[in-house]
N, C-alpha and C positions, 0 to 999 in steps of 0.2 A: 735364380737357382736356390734350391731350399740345403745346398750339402755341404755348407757354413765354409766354404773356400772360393773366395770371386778370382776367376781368371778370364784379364783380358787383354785380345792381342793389338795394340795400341798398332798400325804400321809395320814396324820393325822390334818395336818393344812389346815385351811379354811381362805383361802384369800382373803378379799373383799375389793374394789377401786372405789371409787367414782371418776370415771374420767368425770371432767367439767373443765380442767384447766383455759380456757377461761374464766366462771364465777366464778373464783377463788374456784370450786366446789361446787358452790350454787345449793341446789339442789330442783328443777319443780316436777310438780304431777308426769310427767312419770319416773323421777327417783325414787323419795318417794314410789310408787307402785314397782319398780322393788327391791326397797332395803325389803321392806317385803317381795316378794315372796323368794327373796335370804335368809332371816331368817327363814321362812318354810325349806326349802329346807333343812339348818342345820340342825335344828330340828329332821327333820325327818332321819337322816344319821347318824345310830351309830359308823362310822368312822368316823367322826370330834371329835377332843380333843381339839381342842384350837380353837380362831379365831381369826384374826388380821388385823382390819378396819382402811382405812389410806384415802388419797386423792393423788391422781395424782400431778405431778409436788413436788415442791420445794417449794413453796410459802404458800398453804393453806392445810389443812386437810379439812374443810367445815366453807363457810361464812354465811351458813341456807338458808333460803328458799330464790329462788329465787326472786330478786323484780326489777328484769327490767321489762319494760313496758308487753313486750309480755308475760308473765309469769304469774303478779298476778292476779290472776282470782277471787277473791273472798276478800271482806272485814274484817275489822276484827272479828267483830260478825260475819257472814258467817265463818270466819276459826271457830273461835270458837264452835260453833254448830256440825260441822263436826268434832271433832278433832277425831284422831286415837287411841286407846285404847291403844297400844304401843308406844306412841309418835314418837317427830322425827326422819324421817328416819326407822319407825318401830321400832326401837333403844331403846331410852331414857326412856320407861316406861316400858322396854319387861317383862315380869315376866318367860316366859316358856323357856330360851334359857339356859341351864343345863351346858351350858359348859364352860372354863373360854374364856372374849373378852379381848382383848391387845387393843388398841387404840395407834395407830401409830401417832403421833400430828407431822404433817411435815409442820406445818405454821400457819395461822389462824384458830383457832377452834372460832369462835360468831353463838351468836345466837343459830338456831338448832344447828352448829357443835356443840357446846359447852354445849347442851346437848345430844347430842349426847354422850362425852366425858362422861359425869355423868350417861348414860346408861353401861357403859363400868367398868370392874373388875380394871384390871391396866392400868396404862397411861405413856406413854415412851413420850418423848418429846425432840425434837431439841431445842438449845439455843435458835434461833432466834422464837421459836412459841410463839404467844397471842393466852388467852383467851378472852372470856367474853359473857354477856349474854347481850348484846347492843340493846335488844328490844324497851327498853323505848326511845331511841336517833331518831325513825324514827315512834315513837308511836304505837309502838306496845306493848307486853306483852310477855317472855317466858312462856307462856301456854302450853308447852310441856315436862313437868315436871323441869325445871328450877330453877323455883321461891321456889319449896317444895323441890326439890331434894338440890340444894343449902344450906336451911337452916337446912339439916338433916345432912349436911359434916360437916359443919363449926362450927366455933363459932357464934354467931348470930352477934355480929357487923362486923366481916368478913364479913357474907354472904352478911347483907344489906350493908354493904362499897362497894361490888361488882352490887349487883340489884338496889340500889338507883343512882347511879351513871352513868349505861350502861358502865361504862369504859372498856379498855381491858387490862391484866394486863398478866407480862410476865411470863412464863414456870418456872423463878427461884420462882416468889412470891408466885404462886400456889403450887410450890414443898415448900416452908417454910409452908404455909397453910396446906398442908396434903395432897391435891388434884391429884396431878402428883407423880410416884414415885422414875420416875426417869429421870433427863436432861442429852442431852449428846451435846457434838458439832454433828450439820448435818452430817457432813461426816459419824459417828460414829452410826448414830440413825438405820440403822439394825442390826448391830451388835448388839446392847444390847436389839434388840428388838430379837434377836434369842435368845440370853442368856435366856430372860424371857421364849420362848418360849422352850427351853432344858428344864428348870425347870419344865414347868409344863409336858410335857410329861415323865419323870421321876418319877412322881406321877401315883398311880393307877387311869386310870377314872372311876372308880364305886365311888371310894371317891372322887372324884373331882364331882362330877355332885351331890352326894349327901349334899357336903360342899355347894354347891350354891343353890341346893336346899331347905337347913335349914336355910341356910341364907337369901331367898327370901320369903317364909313362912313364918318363924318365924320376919320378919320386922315386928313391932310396938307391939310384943307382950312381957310379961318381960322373962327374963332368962329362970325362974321355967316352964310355959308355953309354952315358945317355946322349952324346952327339952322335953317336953312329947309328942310332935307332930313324925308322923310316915309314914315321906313322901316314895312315891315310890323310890326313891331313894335310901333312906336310907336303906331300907330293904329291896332293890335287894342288895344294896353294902355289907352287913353285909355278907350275905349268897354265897357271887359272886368267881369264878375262880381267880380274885384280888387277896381276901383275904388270900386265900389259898398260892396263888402264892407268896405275899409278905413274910410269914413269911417262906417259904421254900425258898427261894433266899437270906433271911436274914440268917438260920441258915448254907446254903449251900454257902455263903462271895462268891455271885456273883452278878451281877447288873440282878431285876428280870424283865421277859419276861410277859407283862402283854395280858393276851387275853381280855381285855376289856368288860367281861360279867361276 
């Protein structure tokens, strides 16, 4: 495919690549449009169980939006107006993507990547990857859930030591901070990004979609309120072929065979 986004459905894993090595995979409207149709596409496919978003090459996972000449097309009020209801990348703000996202960090996450990164469940990271949300260094803003997603991880002078600053800060500070959850040398960074992904496929997906479910719901409501909520999820999982499955593979001491409905 020539629309610089490779996606592929491995089995049960969903494999998506922002290939722009060239611009250190900064990513133009025609890839931003093709990376939400590719989140539709999941969506809509009850065999995906995991997904796992990375960038081409060695160097970067994503620099954000492109800003070489031929590319920005619009100002910053102009983006602003326009912005996309899922943020970066379709990514960063998604609310409906039910299943869990691994975030591959294989070099620079700024900018969009790096919310990008904060749209994402877990985050696996090479020694050598930076973050940061370097908006403010070329006058811009993370408007694509950055600034709020940020100070909802952190402690507050973390957050603003990171957005006041546009700095970029490494894969270990971020993993002391809370943010990544796990560094590894490059060499090693599929490897432990399979581990994660053995994990969760060993988990039933009716509970898995329902967990992210309650968990994307119930954001900013307390405890007591977001336990009384009764998302589709939830109560397809309760009732589902999982369930049944799980406790007859537990009392029958074998690894269970989940039909994922």
């Amino acid at each position: 495919m020539t629309d610089e986004v490779r996606y592929i459905r491995d089995g049960h894993i969903a494999r998506v690549t922002i290939d722009r090595p060239a611009v250190l995979n900064a990513v133009d409207v025609k890839t931003n449009t093709r990376l939400g149709e590719i989140w539709a596409e999941i969506e809509a496919d009850p065999k995906v169980r995991v997904v796992v978003v990375t960038g081409a090459g060695e160097r970067s996972f994503c620099v954000g939006a492109d800003m070489s000449a031929g590319a920005v097309e619009k100002t910053g009020l102009e983006y602003w107006t326009g912005l996309d209801p899922n943020g970066f990348g379709g990514l960063s703000l998604r609310t409906t993507l039910d299943v869990p996202v691994i975030a591959r960090v294989n070099g620079y996450a700024l900018g969009g990547g790096m919310e990008m990164v904060l749209g994402c469940d877990i985050v696996v990271a090479a020694e050598h990857a930076q973050f940061g949300l370097t908006e403010p260094r070329v006058g811009r803003i993370p408007l694509d859930g950055g600034v709020f997603q940020l100070v909802r991880r952190l402690p507050h002078t973390q957050a603003m030591g990171l957005l006041l600053t546009g700095r970029r800060a490494a894969a270990a500070e971020l993993h002391r901070m809370g943010l990544v959850n796990e560094v590894v040398p490059a060499e090693q960074l599929d490897g432990a990004v399979d581990r994660w992904v053995a994990d969760i496929l060993a988990c039933a997906p009716t509970s898995l979609r329902a967990i992210k479910q309650m968990v994307q719901r119930g954001d900013g409501l307390s405890a007591q309120d977001a336990h009384k909520l009764r998302t589709p999820a939830l109560m397809a999982a309760l009732d589902s072929g999982d369930s049944k499955e799980g406790v007859l593979a537990f009392q029958q001491k074998r690894p269970p065979v989940w039909p994922g409905r």
